[in-house]
N, CA, C and O atoms as CSV, one atom per row, in Angstrom:
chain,resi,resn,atom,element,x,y,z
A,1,UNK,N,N,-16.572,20.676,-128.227
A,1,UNK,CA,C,-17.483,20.015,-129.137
A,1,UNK,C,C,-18.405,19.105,-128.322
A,1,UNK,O,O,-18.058,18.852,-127.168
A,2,UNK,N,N,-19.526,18.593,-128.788
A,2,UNK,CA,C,-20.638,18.204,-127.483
A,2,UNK,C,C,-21.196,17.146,-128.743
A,2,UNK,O,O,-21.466,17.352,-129.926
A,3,UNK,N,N,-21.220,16.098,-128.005
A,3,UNK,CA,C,-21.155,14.862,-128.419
A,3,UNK,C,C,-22.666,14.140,-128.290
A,3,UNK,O,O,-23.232,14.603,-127.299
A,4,UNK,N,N,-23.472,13.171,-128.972
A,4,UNK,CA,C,-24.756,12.737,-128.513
A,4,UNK,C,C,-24.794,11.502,-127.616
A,4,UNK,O,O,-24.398,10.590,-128.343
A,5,UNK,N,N,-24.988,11.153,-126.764
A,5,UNK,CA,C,-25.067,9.253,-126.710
A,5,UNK,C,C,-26.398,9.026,-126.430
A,5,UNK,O,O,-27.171,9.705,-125.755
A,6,UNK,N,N,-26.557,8.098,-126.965
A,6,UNK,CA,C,-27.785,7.375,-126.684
A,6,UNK,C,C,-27.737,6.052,-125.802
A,6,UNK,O,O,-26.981,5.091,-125.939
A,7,UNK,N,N,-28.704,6.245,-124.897
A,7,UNK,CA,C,-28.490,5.091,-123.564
A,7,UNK,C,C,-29.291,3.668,-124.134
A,7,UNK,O,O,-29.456,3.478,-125.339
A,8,UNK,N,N,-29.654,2.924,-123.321
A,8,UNK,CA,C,-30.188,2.080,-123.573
A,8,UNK,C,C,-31.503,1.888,-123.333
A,8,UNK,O,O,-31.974,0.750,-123.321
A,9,UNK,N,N,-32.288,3.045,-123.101
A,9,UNK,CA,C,-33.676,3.235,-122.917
A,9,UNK,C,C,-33.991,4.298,-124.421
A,9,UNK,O,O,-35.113,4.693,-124.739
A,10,UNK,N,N,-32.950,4.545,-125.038
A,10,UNK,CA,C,-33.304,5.251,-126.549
A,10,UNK,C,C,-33.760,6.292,-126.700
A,10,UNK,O,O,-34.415,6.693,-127.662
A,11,UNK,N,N,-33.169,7.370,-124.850
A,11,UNK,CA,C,-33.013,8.683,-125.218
A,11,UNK,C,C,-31.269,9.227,-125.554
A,11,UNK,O,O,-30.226,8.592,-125.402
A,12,UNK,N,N,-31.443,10.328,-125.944
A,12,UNK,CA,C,-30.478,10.856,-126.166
A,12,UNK,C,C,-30.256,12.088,-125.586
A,12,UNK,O,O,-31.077,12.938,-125.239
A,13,UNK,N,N,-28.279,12.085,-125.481
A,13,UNK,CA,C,-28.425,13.144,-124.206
A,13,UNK,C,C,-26.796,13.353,-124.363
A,13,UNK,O,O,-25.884,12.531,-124.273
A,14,UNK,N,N,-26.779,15.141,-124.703
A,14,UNK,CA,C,-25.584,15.925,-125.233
A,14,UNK,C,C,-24.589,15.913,-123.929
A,14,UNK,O,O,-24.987,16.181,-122.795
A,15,UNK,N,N,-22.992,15.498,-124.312
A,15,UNK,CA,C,-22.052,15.621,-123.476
A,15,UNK,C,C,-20.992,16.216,-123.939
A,15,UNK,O,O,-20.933,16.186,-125.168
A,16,UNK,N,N,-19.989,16.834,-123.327
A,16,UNK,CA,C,-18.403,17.613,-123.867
A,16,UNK,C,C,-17.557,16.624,-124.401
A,16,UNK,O,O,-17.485,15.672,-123.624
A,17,UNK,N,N,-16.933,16.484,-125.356
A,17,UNK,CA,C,-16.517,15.395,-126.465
A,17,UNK,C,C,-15.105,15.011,-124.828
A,17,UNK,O,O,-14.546,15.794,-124.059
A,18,UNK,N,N,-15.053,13.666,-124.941
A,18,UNK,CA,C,-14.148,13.855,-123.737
A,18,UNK,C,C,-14.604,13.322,-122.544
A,18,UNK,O,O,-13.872,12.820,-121.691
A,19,UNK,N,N,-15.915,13.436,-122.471
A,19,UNK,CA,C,-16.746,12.818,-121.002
A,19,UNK,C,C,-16.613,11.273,-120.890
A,19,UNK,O,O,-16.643,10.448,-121.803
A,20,UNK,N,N,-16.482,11.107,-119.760
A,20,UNK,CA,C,-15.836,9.636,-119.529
A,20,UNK,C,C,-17.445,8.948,-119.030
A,20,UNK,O,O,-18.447,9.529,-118.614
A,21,UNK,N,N,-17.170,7.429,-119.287
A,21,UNK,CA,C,-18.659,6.941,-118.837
A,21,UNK,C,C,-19.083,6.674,-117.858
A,21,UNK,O,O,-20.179,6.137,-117.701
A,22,UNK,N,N,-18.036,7.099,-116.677
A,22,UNK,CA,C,-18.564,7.243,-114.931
A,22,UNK,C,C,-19.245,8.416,-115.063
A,22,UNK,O,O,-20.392,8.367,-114.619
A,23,UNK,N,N,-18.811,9.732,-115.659
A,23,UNK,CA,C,-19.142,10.896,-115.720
A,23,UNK,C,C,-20.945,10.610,-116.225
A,23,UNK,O,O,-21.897,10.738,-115.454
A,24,UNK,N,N,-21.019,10.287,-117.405
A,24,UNK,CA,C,-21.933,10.329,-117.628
A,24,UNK,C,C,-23.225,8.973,-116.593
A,24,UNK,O,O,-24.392,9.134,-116.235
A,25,UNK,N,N,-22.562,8.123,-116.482
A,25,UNK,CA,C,-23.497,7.457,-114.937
A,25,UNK,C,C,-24.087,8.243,-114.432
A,25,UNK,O,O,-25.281,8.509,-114.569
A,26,UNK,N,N,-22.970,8.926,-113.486
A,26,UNK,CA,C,-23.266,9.754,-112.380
A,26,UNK,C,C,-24.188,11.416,-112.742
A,26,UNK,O,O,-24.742,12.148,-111.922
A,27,UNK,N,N,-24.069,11.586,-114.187
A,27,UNK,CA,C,-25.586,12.512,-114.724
A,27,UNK,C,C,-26.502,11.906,-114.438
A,27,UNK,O,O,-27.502,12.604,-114.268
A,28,UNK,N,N,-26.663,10.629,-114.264
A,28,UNK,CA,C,-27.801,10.397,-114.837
A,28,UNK,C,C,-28.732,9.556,-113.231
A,28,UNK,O,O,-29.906,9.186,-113.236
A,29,UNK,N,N,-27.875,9.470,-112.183
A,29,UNK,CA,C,-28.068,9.146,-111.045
A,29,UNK,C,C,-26.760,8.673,-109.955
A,29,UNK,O,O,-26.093,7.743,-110.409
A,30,UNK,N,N,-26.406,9.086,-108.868
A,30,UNK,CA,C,-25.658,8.926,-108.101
A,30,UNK,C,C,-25.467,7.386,-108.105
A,30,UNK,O,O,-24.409,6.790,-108.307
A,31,UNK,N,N,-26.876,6.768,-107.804
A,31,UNK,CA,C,-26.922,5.271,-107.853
A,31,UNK,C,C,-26.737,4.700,-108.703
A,31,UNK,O,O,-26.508,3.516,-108.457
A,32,UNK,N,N,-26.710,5.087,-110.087
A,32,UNK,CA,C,-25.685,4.066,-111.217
A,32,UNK,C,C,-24.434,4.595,-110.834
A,32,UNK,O,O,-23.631,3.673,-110.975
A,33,UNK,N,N,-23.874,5.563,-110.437
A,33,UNK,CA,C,-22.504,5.701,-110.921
A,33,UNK,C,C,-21.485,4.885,-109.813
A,33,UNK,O,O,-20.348,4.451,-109.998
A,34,UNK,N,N,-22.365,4.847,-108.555
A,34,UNK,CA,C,-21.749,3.738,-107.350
A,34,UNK,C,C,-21.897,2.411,-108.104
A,34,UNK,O,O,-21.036,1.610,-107.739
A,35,UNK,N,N,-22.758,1.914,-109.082
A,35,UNK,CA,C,-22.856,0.796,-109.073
A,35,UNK,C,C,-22.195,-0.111,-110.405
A,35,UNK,O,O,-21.766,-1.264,-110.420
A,36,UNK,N,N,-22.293,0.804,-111.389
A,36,UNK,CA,C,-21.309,0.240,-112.982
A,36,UNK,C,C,-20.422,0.226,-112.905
A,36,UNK,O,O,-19.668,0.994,-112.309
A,37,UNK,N,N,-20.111,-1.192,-113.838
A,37,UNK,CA,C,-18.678,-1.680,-113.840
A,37,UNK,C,C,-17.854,-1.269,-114.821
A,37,UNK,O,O,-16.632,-1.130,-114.770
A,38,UNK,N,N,-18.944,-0.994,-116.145
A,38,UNK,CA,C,-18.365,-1.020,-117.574
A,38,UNK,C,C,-19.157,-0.105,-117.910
A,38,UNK,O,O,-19.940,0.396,-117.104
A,39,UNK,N,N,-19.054,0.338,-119.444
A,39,UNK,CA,C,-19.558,0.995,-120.428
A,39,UNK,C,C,-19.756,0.108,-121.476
A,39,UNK,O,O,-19.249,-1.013,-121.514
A,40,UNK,N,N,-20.441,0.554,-122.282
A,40,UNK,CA,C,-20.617,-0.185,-123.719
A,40,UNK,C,C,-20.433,0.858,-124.557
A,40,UNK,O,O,-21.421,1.593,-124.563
A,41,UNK,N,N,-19.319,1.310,-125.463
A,41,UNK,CA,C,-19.224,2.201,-126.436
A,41,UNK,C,C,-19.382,1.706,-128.023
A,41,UNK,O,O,-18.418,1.127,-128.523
A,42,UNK,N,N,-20.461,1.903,-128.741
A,42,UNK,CA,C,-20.221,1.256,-130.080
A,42,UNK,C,C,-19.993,-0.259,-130.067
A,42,UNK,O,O,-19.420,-0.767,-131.031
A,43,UNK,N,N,-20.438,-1.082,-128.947
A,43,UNK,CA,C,-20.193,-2.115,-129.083
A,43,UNK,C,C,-18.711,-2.669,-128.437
A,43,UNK,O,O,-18.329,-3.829,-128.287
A,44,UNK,N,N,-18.152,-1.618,-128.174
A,44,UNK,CA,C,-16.912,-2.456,-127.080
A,44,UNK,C,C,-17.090,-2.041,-125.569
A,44,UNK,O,O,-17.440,-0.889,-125.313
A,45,UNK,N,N,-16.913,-2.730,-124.811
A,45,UNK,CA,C,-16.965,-2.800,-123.387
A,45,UNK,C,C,-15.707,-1.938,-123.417
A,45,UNK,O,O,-14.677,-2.025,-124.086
A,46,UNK,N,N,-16.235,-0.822,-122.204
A,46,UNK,CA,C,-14.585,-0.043,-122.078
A,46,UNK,C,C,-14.844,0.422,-120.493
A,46,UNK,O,O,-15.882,0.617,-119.860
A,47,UNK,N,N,-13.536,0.502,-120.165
A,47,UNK,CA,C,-12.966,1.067,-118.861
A,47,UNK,C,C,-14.069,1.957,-118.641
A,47,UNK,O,O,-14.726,2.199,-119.653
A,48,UNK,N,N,-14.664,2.837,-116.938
A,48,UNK,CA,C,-15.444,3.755,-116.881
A,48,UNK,C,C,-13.806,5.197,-116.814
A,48,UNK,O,O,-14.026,6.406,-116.886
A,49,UNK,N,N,-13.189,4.938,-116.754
A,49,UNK,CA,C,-12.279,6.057,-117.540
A,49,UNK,C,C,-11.845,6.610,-118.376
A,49,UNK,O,O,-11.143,7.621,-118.378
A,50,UNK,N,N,-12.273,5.916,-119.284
A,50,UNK,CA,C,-12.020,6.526,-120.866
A,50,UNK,C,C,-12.541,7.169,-121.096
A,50,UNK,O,O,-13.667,7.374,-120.642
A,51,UNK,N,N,-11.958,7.817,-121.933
A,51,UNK,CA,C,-13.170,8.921,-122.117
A,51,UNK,C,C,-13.598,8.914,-123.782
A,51,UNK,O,O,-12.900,8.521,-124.717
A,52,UNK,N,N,-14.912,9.455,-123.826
A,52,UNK,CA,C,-15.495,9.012,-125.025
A,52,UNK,C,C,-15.311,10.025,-125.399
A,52,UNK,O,O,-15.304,11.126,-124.849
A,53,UNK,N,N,-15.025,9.460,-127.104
A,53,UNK,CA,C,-14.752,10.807,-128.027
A,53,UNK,C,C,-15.789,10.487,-128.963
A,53,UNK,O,O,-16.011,11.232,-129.917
């Protein structure tokens, strides 16, 4: 199942239900994914291992 998120520049961009938010960093540039600490899911700060459902 393929999931939407929307970043914080207010595009949107399809992932495998399950993708964790290092994963998706590192789509989106090598150099965020060396450099984030956190995620913001819905408003909670979460681990970059979790994975988003």
């Amino acid at each position: 199942m393929m999931i939407d998120i929307t970043l914080p520049d207010g595009s949107v961009r399809q992932y495998e239900s399950g993708v964790t938010a290092y994963e998706v960093a590192l789509s989106i540039s090598e150099g965020l994914a060396r450099n984030v600490l956190a995620a913001k899911v819905n408003g909670e700060v979460r681990d970059l291992s979790r994975p988003i459902i």
